[in-house]
C-alpha positions as CSV (number, residue, x, y, z in Angstrom):
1,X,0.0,0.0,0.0
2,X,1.3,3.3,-1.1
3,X,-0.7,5.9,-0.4
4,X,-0.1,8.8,2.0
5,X,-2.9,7.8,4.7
6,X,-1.0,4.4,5.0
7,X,2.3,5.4,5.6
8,X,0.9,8.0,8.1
9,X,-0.5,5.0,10.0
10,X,1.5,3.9,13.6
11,X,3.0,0.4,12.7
12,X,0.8,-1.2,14.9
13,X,-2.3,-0.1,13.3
14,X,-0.8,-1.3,10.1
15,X,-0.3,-4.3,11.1
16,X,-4.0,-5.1,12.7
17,X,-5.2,-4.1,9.7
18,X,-3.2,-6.4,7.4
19,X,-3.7,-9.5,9.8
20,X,-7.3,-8.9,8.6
21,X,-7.1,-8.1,5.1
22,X,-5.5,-12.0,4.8
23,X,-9.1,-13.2,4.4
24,X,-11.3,-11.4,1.4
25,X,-14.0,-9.8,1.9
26,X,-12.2,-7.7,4.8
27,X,-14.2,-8.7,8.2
28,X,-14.6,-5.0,9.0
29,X,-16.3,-5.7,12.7
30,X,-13.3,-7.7,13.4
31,X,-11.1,-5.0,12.5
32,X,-12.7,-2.6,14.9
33,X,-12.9,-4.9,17.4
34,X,-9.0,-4.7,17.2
35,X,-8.7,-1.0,16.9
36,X,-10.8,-0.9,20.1
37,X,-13.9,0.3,18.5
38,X,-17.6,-0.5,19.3
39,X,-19.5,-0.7,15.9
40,X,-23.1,0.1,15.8
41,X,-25.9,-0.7,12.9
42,X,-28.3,2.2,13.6
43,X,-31.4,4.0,12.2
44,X,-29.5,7.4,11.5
45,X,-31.7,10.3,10.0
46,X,-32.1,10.0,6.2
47,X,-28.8,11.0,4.2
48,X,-27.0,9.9,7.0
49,X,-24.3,7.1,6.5
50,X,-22.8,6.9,9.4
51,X,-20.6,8.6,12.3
52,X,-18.4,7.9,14.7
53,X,-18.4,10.0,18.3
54,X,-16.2,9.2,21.6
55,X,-18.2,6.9,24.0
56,X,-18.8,7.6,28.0
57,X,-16.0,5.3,28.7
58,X,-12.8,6.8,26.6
59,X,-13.2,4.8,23.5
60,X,-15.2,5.8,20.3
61,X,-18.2,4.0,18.7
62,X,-18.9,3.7,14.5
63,X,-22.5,4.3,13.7
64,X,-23.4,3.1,10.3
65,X,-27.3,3.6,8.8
66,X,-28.5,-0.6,8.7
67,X,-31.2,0.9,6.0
68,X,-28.2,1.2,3.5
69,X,-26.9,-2.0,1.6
70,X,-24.7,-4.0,3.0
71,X,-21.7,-3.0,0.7
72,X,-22.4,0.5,1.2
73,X,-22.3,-0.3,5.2
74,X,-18.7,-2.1,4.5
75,X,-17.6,1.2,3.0
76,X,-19.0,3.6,5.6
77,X,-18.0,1.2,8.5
78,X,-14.0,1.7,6.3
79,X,-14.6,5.2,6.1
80,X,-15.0,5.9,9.9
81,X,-12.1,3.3,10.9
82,X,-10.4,6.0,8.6
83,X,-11.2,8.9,10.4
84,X,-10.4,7.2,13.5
85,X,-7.2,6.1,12.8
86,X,-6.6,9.0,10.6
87,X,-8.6,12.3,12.5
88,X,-8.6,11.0,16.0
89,X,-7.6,14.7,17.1
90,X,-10.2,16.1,15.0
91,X,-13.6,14.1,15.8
92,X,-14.5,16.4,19.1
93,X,-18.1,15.4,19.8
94,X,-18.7,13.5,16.9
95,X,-18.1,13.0,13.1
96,X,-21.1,12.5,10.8
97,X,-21.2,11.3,6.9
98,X,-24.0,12.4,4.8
99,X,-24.7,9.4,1.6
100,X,-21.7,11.7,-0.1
101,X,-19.2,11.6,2.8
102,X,-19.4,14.9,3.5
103,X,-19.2,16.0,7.4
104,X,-17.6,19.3,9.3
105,X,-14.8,18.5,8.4
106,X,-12.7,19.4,5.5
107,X,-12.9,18.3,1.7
108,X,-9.5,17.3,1.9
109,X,-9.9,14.9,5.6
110,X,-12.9,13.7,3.5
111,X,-10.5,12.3,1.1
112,X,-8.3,10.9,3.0
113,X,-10.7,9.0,4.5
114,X,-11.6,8.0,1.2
115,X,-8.6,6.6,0.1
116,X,-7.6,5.1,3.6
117,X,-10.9,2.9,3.7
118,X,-10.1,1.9,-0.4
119,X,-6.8,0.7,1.1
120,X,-8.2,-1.0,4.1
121,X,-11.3,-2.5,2.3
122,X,-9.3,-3.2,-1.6
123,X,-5.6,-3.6,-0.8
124,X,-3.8,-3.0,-4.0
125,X,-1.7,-6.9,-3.9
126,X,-4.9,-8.2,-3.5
127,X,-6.2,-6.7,-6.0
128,X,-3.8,-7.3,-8.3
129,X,-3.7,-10.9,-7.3
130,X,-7.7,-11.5,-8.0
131,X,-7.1,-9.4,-11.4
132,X,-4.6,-12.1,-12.3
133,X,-6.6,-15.1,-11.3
134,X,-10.0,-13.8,-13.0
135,X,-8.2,-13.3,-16.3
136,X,-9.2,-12.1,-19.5
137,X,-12.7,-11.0,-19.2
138,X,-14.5,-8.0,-20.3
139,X,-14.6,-4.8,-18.2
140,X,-17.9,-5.0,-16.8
141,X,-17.5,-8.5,-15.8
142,X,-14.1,-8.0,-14.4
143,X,-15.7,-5.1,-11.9
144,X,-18.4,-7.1,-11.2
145,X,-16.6,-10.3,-10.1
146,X,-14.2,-8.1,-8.0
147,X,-16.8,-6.2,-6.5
148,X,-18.2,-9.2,-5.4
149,X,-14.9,-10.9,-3.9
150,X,-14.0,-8.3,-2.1
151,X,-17.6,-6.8,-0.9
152,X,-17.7,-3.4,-1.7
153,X,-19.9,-1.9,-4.6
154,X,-19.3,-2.0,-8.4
155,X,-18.5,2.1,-8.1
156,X,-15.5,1.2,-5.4
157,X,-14.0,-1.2,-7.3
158,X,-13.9,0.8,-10.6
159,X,-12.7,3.9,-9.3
160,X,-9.9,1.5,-7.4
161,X,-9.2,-0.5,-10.7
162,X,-9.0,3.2,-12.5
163,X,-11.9,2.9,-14.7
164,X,-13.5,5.6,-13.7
């Protein structure tokens, strides 16, 4: 994994996330079970995705909307690891996602966030490792089969492939 949010992760984090990422699709309640995180499915308000706010005991919980699909849930439960590993100085009260992973905070923590939970949810060896074993198929199909090994949504997986 190359990207910036990676290397800006403490070894130790790293290394709990990769322990999970040997298994496909990435057992995200696992992970945050690691991290120390309690994760929540919850009826949040409508446009809501999820959140994640400090709990009454120190630690911080992950809030994702159950109404959403469950691949959407995989990549807003990746999103708010994210942040937490990523923005733990910066969630105060509470962060909250709208559907477009938009919250208080900036454009740019937004992304990172973004690309963090890509990396935690479609790790790039992996990826190019299913690529290889799929073979030559068409685009669509391709996306489609990857999207469904690795449990995240057709959209993901093309914008990590760089089709989109």
């Amino acid at each position: 994994m190359t990207t910036l949010e990676w290397s800006r992760l403490e070894e130790g984090e790293r290394q709990k996330i990769l322990r999970r990422q040997e298994a496909l699709p990435v057992r995200l309640s696992d992970l945050a079970k690691d991290l120390g995180v309690r994760l929540v499915a919850s009826t949040l308000p409508a446009g809501v995705s999820g959140e994640i706010r400090p709990n009454e005991v120190g630690g911080y919980v992950i809030s994702v909307n159950r109404h959403d699909s469950a691949r959407r849930q995989r990549f807003t439960v990746a999103h708010e690891i994210a942040h937490y590993l990523l923005h733990r100085d910066q969630i105060g009260q509470g962060i909250t996602d709208d559907a477009l992973y938009r919250s208080s905070l900036s454009d740019s923590r937004e992304a990172e966030a973004n690309r963090l939970a890509a990396d935690i949810l479609m790790p790039r060896g992996a990826i190019a490792t299913a690529v290889a074993k799929i073979g030559a198929v068409e685009r669509d199909e391709l996306v489609a089969k990857m999207a469904d090994e690795f449990g995240v949504s057709e959209i993901a997986m093309r914008i990590r492939l760089g089709f989109d």
